[in-house]
C-alpha positions as CSV (number, residue, x, y, z in Angstrom):
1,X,39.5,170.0,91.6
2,X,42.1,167.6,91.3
3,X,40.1,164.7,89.8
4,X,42.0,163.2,86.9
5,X,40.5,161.0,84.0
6,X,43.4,157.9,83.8
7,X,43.0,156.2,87.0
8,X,46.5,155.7,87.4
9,X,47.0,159.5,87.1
10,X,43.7,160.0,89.9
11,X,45.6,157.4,91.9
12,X,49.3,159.4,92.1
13,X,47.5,163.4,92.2
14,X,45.1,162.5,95.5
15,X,48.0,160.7,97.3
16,X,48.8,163.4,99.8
17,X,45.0,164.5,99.7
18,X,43.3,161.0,101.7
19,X,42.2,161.3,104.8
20,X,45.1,160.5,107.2
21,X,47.5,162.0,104.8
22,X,46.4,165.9,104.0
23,X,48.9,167.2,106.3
24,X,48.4,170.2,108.7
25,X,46.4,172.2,105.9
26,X,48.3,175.1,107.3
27,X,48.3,177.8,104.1
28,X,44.1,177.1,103.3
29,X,43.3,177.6,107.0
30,X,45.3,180.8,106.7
31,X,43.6,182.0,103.7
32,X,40.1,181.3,104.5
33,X,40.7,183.3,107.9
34,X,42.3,186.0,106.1
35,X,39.4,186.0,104.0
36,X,36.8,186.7,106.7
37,X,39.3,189.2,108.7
38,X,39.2,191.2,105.2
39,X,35.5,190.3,105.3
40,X,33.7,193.6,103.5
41,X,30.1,193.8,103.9
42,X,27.6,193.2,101.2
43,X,24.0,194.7,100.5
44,X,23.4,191.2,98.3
45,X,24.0,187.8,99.9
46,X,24.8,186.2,96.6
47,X,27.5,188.7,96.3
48,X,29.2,187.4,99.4
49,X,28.7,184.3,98.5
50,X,30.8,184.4,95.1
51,X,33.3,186.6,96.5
52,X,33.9,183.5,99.4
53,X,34.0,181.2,96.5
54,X,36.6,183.2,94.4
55,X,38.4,183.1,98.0
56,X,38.6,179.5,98.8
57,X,39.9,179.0,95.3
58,X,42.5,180.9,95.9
59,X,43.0,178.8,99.0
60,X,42.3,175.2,96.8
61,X,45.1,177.1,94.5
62,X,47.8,177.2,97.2
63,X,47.3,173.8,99.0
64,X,47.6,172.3,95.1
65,X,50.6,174.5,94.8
66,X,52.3,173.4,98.0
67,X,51.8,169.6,97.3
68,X,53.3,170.0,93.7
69,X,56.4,171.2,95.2
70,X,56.3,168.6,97.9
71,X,56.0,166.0,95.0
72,X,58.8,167.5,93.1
73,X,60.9,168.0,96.4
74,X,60.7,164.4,97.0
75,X,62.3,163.4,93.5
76,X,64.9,166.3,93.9
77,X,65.9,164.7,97.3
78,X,65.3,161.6,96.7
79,X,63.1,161.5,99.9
80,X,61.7,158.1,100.9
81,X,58.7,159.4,103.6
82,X,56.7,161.8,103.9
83,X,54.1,162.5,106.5
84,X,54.7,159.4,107.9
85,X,54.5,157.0,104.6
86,X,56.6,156.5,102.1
87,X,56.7,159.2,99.6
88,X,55.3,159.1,96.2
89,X,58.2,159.0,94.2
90,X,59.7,155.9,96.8
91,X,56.3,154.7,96.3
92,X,55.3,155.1,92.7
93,X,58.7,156.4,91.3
94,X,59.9,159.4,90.2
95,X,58.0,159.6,87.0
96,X,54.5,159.4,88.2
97,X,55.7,161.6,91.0
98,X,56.7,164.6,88.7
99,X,53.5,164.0,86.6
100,X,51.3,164.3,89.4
101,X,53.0,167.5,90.8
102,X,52.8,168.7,87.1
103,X,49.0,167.3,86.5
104,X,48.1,169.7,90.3
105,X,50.1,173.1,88.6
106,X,47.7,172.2,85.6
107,X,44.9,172.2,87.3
108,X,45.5,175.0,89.8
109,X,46.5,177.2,86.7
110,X,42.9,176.5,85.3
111,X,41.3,177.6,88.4
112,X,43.6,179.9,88.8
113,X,42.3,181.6,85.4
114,X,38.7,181.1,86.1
115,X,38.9,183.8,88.5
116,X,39.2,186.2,85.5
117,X,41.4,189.0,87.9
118,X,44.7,189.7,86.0
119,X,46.5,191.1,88.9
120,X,45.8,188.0,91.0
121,X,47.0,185.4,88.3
122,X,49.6,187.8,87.6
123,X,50.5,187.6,91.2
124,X,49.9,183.9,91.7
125,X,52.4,183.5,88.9
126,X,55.2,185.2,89.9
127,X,54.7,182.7,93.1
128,X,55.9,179.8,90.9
129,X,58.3,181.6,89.6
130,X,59.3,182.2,92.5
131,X,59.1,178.7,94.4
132,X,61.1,177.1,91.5
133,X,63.9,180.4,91.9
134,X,63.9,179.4,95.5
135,X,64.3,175.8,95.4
136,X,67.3,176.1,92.1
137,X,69.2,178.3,94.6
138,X,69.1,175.9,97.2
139,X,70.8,173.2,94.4
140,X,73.2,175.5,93.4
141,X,74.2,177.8,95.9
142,X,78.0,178.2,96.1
143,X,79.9,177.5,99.5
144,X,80.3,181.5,99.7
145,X,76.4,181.8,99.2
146,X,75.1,179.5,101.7
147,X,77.2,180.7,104.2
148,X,75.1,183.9,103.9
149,X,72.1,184.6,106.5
150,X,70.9,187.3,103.4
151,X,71.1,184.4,100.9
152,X,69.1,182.1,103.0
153,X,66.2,184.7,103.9
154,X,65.8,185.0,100.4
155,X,65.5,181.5,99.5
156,X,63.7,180.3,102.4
157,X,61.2,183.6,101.1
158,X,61.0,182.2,97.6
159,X,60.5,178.4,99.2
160,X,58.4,179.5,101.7
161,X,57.0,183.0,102.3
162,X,56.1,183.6,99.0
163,X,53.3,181.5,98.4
164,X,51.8,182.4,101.3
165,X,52.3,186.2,101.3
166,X,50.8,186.2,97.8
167,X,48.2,184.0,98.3
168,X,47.2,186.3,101.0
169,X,47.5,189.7,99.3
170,X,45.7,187.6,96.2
171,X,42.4,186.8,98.6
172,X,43.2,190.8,100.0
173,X,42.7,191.9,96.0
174,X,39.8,189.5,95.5
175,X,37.5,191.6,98.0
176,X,38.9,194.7,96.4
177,X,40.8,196.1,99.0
178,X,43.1,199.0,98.8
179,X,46.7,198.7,98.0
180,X,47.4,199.3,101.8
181,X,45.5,196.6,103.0
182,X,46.9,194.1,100.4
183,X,50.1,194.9,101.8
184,X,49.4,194.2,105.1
185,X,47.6,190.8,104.3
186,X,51.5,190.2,102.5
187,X,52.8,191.2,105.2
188,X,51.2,188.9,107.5
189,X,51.8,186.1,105.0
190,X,55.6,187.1,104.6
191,X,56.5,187.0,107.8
192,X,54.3,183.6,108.8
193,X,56.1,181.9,106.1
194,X,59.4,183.1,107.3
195,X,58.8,182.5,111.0
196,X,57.3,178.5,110.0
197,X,60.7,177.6,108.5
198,X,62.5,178.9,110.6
199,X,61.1,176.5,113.1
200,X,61.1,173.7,110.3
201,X,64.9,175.0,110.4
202,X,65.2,174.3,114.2
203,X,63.3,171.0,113.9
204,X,65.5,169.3,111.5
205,X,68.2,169.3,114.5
206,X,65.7,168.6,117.6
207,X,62.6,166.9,115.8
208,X,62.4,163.2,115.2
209,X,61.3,161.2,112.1
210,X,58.0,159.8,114.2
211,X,57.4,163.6,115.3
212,X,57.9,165.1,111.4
213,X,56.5,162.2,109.6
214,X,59.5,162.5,107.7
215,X,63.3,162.0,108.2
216,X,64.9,164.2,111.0
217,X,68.2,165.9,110.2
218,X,67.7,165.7,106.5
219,X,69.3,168.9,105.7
220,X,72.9,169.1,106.5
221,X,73.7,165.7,105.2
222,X,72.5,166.8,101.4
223,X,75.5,170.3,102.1
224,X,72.0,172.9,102.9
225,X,73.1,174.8,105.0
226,X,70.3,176.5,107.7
227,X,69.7,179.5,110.2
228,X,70.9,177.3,113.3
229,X,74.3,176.8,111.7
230,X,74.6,179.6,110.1
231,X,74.3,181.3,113.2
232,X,76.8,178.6,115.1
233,X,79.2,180.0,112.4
234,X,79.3,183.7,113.8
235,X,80.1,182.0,117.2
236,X,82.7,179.4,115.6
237,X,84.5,180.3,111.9
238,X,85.6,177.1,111.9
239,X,83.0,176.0,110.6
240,X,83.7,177.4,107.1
241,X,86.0,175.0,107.1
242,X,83.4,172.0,107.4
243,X,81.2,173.9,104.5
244,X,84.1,174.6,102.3
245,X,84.8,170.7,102.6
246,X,81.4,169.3,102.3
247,X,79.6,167.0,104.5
248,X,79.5,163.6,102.2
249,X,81.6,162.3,104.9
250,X,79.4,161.6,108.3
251,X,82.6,162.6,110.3
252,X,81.9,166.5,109.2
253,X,78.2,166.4,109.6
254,X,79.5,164.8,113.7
255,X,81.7,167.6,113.8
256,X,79.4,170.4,112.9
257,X,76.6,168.8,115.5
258,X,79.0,168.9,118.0
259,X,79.5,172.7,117.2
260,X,76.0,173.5,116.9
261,X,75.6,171.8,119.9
262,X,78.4,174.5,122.0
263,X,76.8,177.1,120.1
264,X,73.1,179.9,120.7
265,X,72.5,178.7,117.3
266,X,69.2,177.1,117.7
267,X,68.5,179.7,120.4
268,X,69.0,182.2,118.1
269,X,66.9,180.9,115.8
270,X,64.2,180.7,117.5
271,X,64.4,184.0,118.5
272,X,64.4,185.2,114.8
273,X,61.3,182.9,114.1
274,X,59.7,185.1,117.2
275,X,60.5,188.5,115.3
276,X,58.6,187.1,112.1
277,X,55.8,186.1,114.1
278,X,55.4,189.0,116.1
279,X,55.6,191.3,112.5
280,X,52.6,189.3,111.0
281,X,50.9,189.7,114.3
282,X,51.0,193.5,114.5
283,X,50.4,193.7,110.4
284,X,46.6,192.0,111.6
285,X,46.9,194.9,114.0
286,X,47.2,197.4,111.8
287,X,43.6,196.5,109.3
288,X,41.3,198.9,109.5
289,X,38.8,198.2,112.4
290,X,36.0,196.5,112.1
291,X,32.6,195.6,114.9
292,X,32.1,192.6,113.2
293,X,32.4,189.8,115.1
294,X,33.0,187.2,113.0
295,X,36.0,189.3,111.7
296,X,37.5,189.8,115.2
297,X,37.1,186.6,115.9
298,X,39.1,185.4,112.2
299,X,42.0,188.1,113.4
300,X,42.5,187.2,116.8
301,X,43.2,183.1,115.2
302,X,45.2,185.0,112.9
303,X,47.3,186.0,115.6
304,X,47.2,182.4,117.5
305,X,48.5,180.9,114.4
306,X,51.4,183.0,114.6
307,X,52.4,181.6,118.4
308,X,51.6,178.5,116.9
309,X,54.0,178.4,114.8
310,X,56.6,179.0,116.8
311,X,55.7,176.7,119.4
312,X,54.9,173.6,117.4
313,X,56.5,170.3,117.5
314,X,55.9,169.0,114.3
């Protein structure tokens, strides 16, 4: 799906999709579970069969949706690694980087449109529209706005959640499932996405660069302001100060670790990541039962991956 006629182009758009290099593959494996947990029976085999398809498209969609904005993150960051080599843009530079995260959206918006479902494109839409709200919030947010826990839930939905709550309710719609059951699959995907960066959050202070395969404490430096400091700033307003002033000079970003540090910031964080998790866990509790064992057995992953998440390293 994401084969490219100039070499060159071929070359830059399969970078982060080699073997050794395709990442933890976290939002297809989510889909195609969801898929078979939603998994409605069918008198003609050939029926399931193109209703999986139109599923793992949607799941192809997402993972060419996700590395497009990890292309375009780079170049906005000016990132040098990422899962453990040097990013594209370091790599390649920054025009070949945004061409190839611009080449994927192409190509996942053709696919995307070969499922002929209005509400799904409709819905896989407002997911970019979304992701590109998310990330333009994060590079202008005000030092009033970042210092806000609502202001980060929402962008870390839009960066985030999004994509995979829609993608979800998207492969929910795709097997023609009621409105309630759509939900709950957005639900579930909500909620995931929420409770993964918030641990991506947590990370950033306690992970290292061999760990991430990319650079630890990346966020703070570049004035983004997370859930682990946000919360150290309910336990010490001081550090308004430190946001107000900026952290361009190492001496703040030493100053606000050191705070952080005194602080139940990260704990706390955690602890919100653990509410997420355990509201996509009982949304897979609340699908209409099923004896199929297959379908069990998709749910009750469903509900690993949400312990996962919270648990992981990396």
């Amino acid at each position: 799906m994401v084969v490219a006629e100039v070499p060159k182009l071929a070359s830059t758009t399969e970078y982060f999709f080699k073997m050794g290099v395709e990442g933890k593959r976290f939002r297809p494996t989510i889909l195609l579970l969801m898929a078979t947990a939603l998994n409605v029976p069918m008198d003609v085999d050939s029926l399931s069969r193109d209703l999986r398809t139109r599923q793992q498209c949607i799941a192809e969609i997402t993972e060419m949706y996700h590395v497009a904005s990890l292309l375009h993150d780079d170049v906005l960051d000016d990132a040098d690694t990422r899962r453990a080599i040097g990013s594209l843009n370091f790599v390649m530079g920054n025009k070949q980087a945004v061409l190839a995260g611009d080449f994927l959206l192409s190509r996942a918006c053709v696919a995307l449109a070969s499922l002929n479902n209005t509400e799904v494109v409709s819905l896989m839409a407002t997911t970019l529209e979304q992701l590109v709200t998310g990330e333009t919030m994060q590079i202008t947010t005000s030092s009033d706005e970042c210092c806000r826990m609502e202001y980060y839930m929402q962008k870390t939905y839009y960066k985030t959640g999004s994509l995979i709550s829609n993608s979800c309710q998207s492969t929910a719609l795709l097997a023609g499932h009621t409105a309630q059951v759509s939900m709950l699959a957005f639900d579930y995907g909500k909620n995931l996405g929420l409770a993964f960066q918030l641990i991506d959050d947590v990370l950033d202070f306690t992970g290292t660069s061999a760990t991430l395969g990319k650079g630890s404490l990346s966020d703070i430096p570049h004035g983004i302001i997370t859930a682990p400091i946000l919360h150290a700033m309910e336990e010490f307003p001081q550090l308004h100060t430190l946001v107000d002033r900026g952290f361009d000079d190492p001496v703040n970003v030493e100053i606000a670790l050191d705070y952080l540090g005194k602080s139940r910031g990260i704990q706390r964080t955690r602890e919100l990541a653990r509410k997420h998790a355990s509201l996509a866990s009982v949304a897979i509790d609340f699908l209409p039962e099923s004896d199929d064992e297959k379908v069990q057995r998709s749910r009750r992953a469903l509900v690993e991956l949400t312990h996962r998440v919270i648990t992981r390293t990396k």
